[in-house]
N, CA and C atoms of all chains as a GROMACS GRO file, in nm:
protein
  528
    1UNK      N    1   0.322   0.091  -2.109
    1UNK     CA    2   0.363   0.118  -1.970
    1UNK      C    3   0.246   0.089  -1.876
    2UNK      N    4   0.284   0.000  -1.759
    2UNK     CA    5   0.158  -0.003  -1.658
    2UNK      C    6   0.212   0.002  -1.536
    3UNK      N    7   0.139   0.014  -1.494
    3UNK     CA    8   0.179   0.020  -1.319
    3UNK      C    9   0.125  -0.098  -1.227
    4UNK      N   10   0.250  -0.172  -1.207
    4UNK     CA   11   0.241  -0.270  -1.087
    4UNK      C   12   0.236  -0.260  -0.949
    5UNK      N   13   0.145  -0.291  -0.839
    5UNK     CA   14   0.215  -0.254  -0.744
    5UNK      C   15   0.209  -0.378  -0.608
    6UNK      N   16   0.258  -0.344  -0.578
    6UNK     CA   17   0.362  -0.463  -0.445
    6UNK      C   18   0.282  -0.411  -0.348
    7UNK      N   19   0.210  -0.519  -0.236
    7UNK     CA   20   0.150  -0.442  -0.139
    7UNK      C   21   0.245  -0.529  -0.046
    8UNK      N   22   0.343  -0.488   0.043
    8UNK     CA   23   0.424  -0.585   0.190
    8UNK      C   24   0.352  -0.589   0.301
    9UNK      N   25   0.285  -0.672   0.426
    9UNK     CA   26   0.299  -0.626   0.499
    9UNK      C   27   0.319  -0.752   0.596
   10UNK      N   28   0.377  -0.736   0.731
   10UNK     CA   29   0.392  -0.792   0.832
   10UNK      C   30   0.246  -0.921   0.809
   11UNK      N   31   0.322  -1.058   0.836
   11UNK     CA   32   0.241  -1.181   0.864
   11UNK      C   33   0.178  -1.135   0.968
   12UNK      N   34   0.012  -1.186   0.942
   12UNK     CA   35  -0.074  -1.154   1.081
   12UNK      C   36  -0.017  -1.167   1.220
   13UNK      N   37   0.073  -1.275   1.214
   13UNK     CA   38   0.135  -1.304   1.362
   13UNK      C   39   0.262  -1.240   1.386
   14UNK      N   40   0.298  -1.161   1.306
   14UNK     CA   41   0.408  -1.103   1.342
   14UNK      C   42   0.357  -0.979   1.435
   15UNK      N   43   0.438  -0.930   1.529
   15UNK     CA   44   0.396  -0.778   1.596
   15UNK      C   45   0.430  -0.661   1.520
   16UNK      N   46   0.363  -0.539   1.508
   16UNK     CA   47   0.366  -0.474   1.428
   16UNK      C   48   0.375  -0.349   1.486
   17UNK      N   49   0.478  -0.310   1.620
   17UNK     CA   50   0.471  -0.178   1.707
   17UNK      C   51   0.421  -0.040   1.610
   18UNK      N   52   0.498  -0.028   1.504
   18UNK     CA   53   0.428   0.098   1.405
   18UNK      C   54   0.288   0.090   1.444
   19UNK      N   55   0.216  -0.017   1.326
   19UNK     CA   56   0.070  -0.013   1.376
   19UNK      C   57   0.048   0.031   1.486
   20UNK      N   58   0.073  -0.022   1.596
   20UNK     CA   59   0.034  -0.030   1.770
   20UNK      C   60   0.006   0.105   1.756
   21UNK      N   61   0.180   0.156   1.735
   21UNK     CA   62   0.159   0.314   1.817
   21UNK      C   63   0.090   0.409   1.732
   22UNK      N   64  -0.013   0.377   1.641
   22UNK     CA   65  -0.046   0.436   1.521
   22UNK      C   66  -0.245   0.418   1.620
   23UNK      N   67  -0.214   0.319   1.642
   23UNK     CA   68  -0.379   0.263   1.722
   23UNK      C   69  -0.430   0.283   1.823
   24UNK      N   70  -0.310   0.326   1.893
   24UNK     CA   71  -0.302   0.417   2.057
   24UNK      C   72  -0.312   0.568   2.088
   25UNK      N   73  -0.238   0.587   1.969
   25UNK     CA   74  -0.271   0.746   1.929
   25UNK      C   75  -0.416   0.820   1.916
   26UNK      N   76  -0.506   0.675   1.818
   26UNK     CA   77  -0.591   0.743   1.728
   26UNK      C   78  -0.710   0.815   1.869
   27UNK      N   79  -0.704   0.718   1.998
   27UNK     CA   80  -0.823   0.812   2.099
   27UNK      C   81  -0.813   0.906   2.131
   28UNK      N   82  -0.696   0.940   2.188
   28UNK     CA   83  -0.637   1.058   2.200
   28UNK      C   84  -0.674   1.171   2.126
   29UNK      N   85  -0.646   1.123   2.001
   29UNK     CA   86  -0.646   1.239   1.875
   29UNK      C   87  -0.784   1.247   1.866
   30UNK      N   88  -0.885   1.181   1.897
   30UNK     CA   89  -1.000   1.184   1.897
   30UNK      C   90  -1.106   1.104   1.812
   31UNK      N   91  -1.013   0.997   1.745
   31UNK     CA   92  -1.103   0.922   1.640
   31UNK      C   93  -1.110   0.793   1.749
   32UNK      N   94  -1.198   0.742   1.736
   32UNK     CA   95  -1.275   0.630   1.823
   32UNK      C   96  -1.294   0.523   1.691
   33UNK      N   97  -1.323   0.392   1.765
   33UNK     CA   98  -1.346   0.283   1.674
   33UNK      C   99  -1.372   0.223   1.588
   34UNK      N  100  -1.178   0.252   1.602
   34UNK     CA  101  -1.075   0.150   1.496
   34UNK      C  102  -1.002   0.048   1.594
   35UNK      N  103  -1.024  -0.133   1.616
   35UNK     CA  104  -0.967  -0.205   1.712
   35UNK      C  105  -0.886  -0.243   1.655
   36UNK      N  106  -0.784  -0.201   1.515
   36UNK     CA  107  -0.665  -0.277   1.468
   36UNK      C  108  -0.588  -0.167   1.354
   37UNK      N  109  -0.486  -0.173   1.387
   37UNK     CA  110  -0.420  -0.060   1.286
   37UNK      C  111  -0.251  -0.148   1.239
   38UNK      N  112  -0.250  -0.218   1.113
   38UNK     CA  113  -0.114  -0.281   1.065
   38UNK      C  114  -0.080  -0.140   0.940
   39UNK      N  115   0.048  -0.112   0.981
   39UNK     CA  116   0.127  -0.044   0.863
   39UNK      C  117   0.242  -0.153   0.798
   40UNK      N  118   0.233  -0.120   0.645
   40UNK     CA  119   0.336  -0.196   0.572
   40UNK      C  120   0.420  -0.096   0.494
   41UNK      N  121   0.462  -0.151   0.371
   41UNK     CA  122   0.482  -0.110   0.261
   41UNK      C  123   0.410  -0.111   0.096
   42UNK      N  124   0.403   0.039   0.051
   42UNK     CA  125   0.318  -0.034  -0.110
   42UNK      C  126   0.434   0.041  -0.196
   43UNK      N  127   0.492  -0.048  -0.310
   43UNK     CA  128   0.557  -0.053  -0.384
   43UNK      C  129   0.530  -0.008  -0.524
   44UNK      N  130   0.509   0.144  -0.585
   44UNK     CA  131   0.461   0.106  -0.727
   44UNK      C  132   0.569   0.126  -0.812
   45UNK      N  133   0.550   0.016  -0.898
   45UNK     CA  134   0.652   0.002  -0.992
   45UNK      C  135   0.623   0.005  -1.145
   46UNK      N  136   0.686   0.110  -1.250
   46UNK     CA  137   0.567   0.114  -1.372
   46UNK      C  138   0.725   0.029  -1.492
   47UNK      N  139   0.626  -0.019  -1.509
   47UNK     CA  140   0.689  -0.190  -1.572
   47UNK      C  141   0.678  -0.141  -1.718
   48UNK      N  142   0.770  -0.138  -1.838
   48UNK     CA  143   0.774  -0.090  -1.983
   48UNK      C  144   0.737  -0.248  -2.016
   49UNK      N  145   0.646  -0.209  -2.142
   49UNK     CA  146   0.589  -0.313  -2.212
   49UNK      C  147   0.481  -0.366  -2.140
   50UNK      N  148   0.483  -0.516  -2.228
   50UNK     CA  149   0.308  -0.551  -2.172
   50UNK      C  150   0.338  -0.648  -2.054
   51UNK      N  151   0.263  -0.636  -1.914
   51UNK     CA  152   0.203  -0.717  -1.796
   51UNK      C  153   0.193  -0.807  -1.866
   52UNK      N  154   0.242  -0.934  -1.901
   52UNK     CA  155   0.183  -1.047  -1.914
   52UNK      C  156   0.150  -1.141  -1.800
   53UNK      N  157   0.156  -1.265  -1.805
   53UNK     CA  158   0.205  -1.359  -1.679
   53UNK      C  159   0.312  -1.393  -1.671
   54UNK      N  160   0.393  -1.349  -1.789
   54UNK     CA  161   0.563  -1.366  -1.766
   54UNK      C  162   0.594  -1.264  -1.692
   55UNK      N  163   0.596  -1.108  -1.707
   55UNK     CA  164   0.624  -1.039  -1.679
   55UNK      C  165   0.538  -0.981  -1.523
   56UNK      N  166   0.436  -1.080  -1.486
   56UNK     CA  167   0.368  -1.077  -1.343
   56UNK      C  168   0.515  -1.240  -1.284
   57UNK      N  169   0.502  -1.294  -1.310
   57UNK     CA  170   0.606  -1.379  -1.276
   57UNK      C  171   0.692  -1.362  -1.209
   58UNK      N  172   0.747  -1.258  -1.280
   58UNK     CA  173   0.912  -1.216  -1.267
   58UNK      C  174   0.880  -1.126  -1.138
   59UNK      N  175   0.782  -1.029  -1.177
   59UNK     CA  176   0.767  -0.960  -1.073
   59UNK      C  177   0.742  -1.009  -0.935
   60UNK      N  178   0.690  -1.123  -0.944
   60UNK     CA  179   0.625  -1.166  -0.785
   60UNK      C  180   0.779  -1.276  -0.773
   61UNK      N  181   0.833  -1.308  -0.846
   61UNK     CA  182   1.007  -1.331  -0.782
   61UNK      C  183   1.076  -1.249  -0.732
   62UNK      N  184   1.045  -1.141  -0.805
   62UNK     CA  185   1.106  -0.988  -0.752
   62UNK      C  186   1.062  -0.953  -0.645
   63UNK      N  187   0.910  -0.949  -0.568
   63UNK     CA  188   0.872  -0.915  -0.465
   63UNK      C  189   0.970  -1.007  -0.393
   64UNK      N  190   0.947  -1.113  -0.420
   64UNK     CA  191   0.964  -1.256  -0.269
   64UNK      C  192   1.115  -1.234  -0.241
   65UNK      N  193   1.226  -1.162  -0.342
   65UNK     CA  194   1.385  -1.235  -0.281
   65UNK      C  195   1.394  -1.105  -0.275
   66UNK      N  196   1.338  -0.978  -0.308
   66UNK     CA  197   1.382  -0.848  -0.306
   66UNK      C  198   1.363  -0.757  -0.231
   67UNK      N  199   1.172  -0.746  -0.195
   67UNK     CA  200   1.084  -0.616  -0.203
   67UNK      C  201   1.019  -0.726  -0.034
   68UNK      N  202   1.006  -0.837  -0.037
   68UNK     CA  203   0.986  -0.856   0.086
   68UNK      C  204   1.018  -0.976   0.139
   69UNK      N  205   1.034  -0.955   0.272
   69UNK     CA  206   1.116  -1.092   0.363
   69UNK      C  207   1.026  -1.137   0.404
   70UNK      N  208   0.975  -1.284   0.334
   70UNK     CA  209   0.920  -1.331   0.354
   70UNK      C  210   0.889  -1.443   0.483
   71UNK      N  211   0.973  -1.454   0.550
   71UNK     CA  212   1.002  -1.486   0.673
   71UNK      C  213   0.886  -1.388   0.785
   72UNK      N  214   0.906  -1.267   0.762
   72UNK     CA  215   0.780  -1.192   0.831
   72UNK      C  216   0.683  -1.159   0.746
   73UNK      N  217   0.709  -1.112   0.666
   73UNK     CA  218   0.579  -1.037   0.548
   73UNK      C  219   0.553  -1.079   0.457
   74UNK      N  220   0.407  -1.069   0.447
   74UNK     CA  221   0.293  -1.144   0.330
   74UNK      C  222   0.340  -0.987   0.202
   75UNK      N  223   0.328  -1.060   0.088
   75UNK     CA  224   0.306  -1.023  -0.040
   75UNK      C  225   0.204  -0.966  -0.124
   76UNK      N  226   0.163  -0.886  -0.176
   76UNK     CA  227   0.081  -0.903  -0.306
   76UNK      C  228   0.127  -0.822  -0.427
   77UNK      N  229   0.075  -0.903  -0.536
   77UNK     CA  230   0.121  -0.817  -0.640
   77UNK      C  231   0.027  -0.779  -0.760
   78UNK      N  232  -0.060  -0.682  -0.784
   78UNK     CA  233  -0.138  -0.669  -0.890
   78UNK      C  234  -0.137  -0.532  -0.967
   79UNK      N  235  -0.197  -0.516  -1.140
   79UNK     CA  236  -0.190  -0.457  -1.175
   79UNK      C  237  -0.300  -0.332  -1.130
   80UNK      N  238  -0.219  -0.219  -1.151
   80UNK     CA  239  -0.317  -0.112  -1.107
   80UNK      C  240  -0.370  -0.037  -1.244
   81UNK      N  241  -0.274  -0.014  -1.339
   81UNK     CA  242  -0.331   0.063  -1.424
   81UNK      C  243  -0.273   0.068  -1.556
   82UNK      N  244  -0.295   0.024  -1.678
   82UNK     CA  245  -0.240  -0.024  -1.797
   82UNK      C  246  -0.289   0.131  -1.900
   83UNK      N  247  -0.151   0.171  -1.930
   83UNK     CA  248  -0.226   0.275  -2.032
   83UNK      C  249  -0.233   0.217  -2.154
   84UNK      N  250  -0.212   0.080  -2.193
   84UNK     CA  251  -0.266   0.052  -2.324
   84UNK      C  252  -0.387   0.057  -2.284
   85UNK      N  253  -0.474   0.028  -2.217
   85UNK     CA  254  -0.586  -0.004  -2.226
   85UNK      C  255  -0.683   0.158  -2.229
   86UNK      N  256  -0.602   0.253  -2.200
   86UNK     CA  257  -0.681   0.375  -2.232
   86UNK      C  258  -0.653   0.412  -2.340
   87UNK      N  259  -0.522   0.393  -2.401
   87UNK     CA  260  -0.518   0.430  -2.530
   87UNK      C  261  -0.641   0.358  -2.631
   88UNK      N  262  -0.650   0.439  -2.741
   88UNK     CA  263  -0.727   0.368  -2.840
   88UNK      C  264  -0.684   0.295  -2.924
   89UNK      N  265  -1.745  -0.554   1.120
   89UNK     CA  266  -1.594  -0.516   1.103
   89UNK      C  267  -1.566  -0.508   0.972
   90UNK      N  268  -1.488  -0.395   0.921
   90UNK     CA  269  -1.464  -0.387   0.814
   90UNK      C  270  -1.328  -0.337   0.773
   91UNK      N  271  -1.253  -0.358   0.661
   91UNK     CA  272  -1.052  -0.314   0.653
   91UNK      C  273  -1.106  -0.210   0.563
   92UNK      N  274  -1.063  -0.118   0.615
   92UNK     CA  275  -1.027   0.018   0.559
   92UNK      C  276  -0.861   0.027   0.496
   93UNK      N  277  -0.852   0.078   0.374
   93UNK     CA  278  -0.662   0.113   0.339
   93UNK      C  279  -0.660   0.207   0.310
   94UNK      N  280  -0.551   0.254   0.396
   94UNK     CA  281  -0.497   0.418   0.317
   94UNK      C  282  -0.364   0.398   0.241
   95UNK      N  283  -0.371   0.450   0.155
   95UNK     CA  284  -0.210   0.420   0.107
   95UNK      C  285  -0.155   0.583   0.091
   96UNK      N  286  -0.045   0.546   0.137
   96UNK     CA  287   0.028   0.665   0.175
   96UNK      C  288   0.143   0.720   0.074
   97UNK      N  289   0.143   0.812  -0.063
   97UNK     CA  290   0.250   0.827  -0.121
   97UNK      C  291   0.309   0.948  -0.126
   98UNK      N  292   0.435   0.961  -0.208
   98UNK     CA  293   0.507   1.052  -0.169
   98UNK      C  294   0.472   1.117  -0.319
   99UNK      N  295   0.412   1.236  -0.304
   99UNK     CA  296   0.362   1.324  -0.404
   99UNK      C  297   0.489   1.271  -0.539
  100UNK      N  298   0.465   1.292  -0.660
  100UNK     CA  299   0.500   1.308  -0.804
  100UNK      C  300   0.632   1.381  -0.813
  101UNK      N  301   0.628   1.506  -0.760
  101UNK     CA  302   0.713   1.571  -0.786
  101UNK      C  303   0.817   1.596  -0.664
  102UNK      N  304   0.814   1.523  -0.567
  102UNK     CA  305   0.880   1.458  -0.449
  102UNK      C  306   0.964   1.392  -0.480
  103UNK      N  307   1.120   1.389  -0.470
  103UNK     CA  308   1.220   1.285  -0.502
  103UNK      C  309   1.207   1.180  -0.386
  104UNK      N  310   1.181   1.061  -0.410
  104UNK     CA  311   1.162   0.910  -0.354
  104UNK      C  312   1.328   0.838  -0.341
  105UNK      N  313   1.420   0.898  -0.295
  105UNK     CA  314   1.544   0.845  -0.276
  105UNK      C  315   1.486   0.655  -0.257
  106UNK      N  316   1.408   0.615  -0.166
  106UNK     CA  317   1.396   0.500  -0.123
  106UNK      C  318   1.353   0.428  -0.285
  107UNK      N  319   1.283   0.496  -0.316
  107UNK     CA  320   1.234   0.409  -0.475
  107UNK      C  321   1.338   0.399  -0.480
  108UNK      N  322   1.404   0.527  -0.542
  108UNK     CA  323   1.532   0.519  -0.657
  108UNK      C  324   1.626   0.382  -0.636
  109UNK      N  325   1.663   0.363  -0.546
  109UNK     CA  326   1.724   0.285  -0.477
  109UNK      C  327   1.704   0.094  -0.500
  110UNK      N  328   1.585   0.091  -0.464
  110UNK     CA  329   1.555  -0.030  -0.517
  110UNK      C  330   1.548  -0.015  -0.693
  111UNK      N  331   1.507   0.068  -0.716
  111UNK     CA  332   1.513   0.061  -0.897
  111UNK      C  333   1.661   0.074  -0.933
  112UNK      N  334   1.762   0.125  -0.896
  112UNK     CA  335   1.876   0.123  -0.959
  112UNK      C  336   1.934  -0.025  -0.920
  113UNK      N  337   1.855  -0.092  -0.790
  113UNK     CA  338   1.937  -0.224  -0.784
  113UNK      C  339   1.894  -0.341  -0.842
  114UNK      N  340   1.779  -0.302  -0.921
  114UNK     CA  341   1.692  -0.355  -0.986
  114UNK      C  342   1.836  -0.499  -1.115
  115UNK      N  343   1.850  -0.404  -1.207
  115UNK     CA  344   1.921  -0.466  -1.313
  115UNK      C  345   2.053  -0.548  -1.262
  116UNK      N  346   2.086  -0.504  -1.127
  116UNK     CA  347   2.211  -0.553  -1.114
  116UNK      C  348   2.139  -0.708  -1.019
  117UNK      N  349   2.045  -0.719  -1.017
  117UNK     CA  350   1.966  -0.830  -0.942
  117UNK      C  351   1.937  -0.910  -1.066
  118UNK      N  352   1.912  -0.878  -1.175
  118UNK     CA  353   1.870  -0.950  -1.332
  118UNK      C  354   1.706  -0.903  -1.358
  119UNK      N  355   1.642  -0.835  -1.260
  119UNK     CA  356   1.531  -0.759  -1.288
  119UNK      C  357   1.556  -0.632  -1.433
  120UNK      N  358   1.516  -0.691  -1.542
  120UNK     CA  359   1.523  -0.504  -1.666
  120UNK      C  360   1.357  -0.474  -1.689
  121UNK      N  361   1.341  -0.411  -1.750
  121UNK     CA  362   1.209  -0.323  -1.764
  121UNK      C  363   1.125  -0.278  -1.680
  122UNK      N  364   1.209  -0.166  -1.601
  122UNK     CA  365   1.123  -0.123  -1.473
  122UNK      C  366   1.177   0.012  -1.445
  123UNK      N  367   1.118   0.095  -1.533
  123UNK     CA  368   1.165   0.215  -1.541
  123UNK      C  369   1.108   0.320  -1.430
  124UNK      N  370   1.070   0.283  -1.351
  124UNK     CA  371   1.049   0.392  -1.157
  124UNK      C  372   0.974   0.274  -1.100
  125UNK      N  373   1.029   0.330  -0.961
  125UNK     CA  374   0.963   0.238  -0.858
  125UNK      C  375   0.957   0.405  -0.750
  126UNK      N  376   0.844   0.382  -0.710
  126UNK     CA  377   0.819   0.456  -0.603
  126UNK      C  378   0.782   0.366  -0.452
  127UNK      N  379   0.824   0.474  -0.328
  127UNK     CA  380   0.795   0.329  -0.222
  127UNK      C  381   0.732   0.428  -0.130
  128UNK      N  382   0.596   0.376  -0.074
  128UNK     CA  383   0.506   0.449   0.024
  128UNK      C  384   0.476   0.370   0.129
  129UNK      N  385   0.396   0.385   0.210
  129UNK     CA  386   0.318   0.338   0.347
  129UNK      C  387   0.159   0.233   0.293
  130UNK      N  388   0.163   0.153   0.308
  130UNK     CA  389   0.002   0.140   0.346
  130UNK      C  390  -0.044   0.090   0.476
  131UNK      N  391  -0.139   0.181   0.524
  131UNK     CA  392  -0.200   0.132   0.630
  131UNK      C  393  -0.321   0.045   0.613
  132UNK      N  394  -0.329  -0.040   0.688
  132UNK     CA  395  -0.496  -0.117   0.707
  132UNK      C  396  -0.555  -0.124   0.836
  133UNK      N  397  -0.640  -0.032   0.829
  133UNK     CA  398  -0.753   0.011   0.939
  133UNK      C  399  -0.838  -0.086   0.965
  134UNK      N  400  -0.910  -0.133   1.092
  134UNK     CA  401  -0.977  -0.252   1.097
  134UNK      C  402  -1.088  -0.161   1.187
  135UNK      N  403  -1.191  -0.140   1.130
  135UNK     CA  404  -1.306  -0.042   1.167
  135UNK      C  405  -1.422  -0.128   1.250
  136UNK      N  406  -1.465  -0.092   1.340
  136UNK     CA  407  -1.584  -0.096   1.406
  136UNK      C  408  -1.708  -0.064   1.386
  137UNK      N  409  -1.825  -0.136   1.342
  137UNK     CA  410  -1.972  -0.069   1.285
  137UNK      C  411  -1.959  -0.077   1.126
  138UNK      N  412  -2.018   0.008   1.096
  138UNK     CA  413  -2.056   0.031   0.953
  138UNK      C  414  -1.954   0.109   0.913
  139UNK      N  415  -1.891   0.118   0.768
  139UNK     CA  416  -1.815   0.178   0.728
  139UNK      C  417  -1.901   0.244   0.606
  140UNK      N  418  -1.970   0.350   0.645
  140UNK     CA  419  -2.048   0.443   0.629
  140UNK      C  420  -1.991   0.556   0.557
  141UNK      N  421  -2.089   0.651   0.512
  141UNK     CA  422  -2.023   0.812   0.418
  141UNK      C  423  -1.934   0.858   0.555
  142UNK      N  424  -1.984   0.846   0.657
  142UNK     CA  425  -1.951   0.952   0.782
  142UNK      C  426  -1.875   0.870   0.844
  143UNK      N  427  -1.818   0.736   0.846
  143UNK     CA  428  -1.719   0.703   0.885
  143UNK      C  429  -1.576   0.736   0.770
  144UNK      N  430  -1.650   0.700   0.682
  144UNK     CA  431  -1.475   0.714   0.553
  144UNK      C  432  -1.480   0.884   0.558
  145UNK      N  433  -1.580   0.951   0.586
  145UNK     CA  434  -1.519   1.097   0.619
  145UNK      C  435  -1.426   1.104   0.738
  146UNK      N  436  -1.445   1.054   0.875
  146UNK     CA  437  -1.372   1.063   0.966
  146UNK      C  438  -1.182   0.997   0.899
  147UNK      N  439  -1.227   0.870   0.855
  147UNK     CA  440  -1.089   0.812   0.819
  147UNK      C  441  -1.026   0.919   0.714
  148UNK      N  442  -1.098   0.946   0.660
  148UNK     CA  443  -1.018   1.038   0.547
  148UNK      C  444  -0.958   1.207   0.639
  149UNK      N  445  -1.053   1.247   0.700
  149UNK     CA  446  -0.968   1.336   0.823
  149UNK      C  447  -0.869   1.263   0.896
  150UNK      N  448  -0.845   1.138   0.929
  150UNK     CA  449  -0.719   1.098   1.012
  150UNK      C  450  -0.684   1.077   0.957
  151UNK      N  451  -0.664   1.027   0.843
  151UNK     CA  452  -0.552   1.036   0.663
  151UNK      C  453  -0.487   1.147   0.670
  152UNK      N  454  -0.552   1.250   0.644
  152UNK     CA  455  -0.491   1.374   0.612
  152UNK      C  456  -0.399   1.446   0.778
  153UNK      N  457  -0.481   1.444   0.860
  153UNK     CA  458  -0.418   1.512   0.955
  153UNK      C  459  -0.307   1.433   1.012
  154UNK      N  460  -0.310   1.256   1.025
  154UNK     CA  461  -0.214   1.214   1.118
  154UNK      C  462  -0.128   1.111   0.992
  155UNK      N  463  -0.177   1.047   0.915
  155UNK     CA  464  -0.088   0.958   0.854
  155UNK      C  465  -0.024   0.983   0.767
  156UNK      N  466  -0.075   1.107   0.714
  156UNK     CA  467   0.020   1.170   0.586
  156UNK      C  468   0.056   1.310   0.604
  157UNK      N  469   0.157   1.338   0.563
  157UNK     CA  470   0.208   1.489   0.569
  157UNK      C  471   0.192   1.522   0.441
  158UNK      N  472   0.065   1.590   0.420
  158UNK     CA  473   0.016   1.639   0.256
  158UNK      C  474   0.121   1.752   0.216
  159UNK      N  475   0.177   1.828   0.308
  159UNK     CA  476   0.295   1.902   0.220
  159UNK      C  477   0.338   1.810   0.129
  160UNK      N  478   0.372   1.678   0.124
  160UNK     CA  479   0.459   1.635   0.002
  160UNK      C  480   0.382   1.494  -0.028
  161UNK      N  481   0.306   1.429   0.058
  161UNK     CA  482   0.257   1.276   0.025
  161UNK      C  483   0.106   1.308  -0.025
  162UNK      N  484   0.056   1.264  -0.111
  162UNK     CA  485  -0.079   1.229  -0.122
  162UNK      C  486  -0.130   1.094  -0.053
  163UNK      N  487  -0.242   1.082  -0.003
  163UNK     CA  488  -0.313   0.958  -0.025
  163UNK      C  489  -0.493   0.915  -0.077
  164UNK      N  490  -0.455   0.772  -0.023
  164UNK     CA  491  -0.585   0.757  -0.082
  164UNK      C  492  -0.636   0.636  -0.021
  165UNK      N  493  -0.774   0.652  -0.002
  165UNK     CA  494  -0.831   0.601   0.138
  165UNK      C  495  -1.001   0.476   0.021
  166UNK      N  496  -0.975   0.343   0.061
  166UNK     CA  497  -1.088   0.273   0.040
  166UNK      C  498  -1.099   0.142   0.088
  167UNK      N  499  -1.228   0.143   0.092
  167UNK     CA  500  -1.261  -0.025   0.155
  167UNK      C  501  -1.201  -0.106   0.104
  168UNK      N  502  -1.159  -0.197   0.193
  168UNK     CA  503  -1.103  -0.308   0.098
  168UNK      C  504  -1.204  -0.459   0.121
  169UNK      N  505  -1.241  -0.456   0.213
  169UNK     CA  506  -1.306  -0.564   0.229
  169UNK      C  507  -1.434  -0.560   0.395
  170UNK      N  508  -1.535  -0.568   0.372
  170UNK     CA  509  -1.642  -0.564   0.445
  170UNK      C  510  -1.697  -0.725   0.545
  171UNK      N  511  -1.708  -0.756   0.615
  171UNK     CA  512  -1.745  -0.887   0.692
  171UNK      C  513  -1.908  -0.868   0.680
  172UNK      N  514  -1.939  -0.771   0.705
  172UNK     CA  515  -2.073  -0.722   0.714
  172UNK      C  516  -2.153  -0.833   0.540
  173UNK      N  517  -2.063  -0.783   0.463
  173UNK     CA  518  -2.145  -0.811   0.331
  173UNK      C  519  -2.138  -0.960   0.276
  174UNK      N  520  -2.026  -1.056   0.389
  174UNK     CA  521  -1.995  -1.179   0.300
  174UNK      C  522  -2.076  -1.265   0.414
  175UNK      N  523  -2.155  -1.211   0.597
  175UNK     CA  524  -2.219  -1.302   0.648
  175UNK      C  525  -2.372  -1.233   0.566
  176UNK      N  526  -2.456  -1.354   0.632
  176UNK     CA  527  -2.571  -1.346   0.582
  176UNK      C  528  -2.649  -1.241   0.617
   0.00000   0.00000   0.00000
């Protein structure tokens, strides 16, 4: 079992009002300089059996027609944490 | 300038209706071996100055107080990438 995870977020050129109103807030609230704030989506998904590059494959097909519209939002997909590899 | 990420999840023992959702539509898409999907927030902070002990303390106070509602989400807050360290 490992855990994959999907990071989505809005193409740099897309507008991203969440962010905005997330970046407008922050003076107010009292935190000072931060000049950019994008919110997305992170996806974790714990995948049975072994991560291969087949099974990274499938997954990053799965991101692109499923998990994000790629028309606005950039992708990523990497492994976070393999418990074979802690096992002994 | 430096990208700060928080990723924003919905605690363990929190039912994730939004996961569930994409995971049950999972197989009927031809996606099998993907036994949970959980679905959270990530933010990417675009910081000013040094991203210092005493700045990722501040970010980690606006983590907790404004981007996550720790009653039920955990997160988790790290550099992702520094400008500072790749000019000369």
């Amino acid at each position: 079992m490992a855990r994959v995870v999907v990071d989505v977020m809005l193409k740099p050129e897309i507008l991203d009002p969440q962010g905005q109103a997330v970046q407008r807030a922050l003076p107010r609230l009292g935190f000072d300089g931060i000049s950019d704030v994008r919110q997305g989506k992170r996806f974790e998904l714990e995948v049975e059996g072994p991560v291969d590059e087949a099974a990274l494959a499938r997954i990053r097909e799965l991101a692109e027609t499923f998990l994000a519209n790629t028309v606005i939002e950039d992708f990523d997909v990497r492994v976070e944490e393999t418990a074979e590899e802690v096992a002994p």
